[in-house]
C-alpha positions as CSV (number, residue, x, y, z in Angstrom):
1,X,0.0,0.0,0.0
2,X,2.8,2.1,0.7
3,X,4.3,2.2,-3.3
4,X,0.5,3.7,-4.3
5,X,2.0,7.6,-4.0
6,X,5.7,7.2,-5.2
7,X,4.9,8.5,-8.9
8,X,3.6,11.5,-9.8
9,X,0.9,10.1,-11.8
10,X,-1.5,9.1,-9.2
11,X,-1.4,12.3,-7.6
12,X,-2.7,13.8,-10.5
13,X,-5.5,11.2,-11.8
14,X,-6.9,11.9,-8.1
15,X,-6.3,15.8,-8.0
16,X,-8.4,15.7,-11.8
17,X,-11.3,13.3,-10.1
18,X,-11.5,16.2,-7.7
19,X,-11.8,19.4,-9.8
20,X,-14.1,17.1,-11.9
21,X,-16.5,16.6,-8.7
22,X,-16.2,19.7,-7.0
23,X,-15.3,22.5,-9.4
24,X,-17.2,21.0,-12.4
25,X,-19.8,24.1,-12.6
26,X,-17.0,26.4,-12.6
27,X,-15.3,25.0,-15.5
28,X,-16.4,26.5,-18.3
29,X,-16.5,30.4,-16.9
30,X,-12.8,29.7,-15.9
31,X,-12.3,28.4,-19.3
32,X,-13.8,31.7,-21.0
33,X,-11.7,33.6,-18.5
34,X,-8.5,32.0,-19.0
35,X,-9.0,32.4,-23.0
36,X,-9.8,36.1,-22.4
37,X,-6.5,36.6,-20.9
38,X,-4.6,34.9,-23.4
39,X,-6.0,36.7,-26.3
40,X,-5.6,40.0,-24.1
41,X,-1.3,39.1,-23.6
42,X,-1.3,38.5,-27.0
43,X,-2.6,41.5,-28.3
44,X,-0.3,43.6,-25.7
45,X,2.6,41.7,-26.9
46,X,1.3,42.5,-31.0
47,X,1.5,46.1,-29.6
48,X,4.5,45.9,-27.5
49,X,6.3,44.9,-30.9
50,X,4.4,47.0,-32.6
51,X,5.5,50.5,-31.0
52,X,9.0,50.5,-31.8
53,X,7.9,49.9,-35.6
54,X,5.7,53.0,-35.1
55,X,8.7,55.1,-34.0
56,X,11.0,54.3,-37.2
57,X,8.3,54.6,-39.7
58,X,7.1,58.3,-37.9
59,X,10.9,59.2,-38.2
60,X,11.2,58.3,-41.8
61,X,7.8,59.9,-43.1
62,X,9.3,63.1,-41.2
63,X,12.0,63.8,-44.0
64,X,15.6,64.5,-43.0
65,X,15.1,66.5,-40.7
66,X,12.9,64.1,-38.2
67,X,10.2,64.6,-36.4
68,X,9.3,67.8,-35.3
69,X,8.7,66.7,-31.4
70,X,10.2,68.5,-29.0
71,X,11.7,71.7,-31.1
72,X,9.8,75.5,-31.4
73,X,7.9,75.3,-34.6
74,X,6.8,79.2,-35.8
75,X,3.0,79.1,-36.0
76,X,1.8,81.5,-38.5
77,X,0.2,84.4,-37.2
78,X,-3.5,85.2,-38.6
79,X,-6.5,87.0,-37.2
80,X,-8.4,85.6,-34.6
81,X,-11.6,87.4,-33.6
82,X,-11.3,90.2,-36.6
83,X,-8.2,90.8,-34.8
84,X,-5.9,93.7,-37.4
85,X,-2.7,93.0,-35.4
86,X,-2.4,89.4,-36.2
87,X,-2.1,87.6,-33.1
88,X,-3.3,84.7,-31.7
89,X,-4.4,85.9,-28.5
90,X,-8.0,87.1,-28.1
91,X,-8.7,90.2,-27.1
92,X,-9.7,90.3,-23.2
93,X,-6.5,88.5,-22.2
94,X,-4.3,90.8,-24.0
95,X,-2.0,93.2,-21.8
C-alpha cells in the first residue's frame, strides 16, 4: 500500500477526479476567463512589438530632418476674432 503515491501520476488522476466533482460548474467560466486573458497578452505583446515599428516609420515619413517633437515650430500668425494686429491671443486677455 505504501508504493500507491511514489509516482507523480496518481497524484494527479486523483487531483483531476476532484476538480471534476467539486469544481465542475465552474469550468467553463474559468475556461472563458482563462482564454480572455490569453487573447488579451497576445494583443499587448502585438503592440508591444508594434511601438517601436511605429517610431521608425514616424521618423522616416518626417524627412531629413525628423520629427518635429520637441523643437519650437513658428506658428503662422492670422487674425483671430477680426483681430488687425495678427495675433493669436483674443482680445480680453491681452495686456
Amino acid at each position: 500500500m505504501g508504493r500507491l503515491f511514489d509516482g507523480p501520476w496518481p497524484i494527479v488522476i486523483i487531483i483531476v477526479v476532484a476538480l471534476l466533482l467539486f469544481a465542475a460548474p465552474k469550468l467553463p467560466a474559468m475556461a472563458r476567463s482563462l482564454g480572455q486573458s490569453m487573447r488579451i497578452i497576445k494583443s499587448e505583446v502585438k503592440e508591444m512589438k508594434n511601438d517601436g515599428k511605429d517610431d521608425r516609420d514616424d521618423a522616416a515619413a518626417a524627412g531629413p530632418e525628423g520629427p518635429v517633437e520637441g523643437k519650437v515650430v513658428n506658428h503662422p500668425r492670422t487674425p483671430s476674432n477680426g483681430g488687425a494686429d495678427g495675433t493669436d491671443v483674443p482680445p480680453s486677455t491681452r495686456a
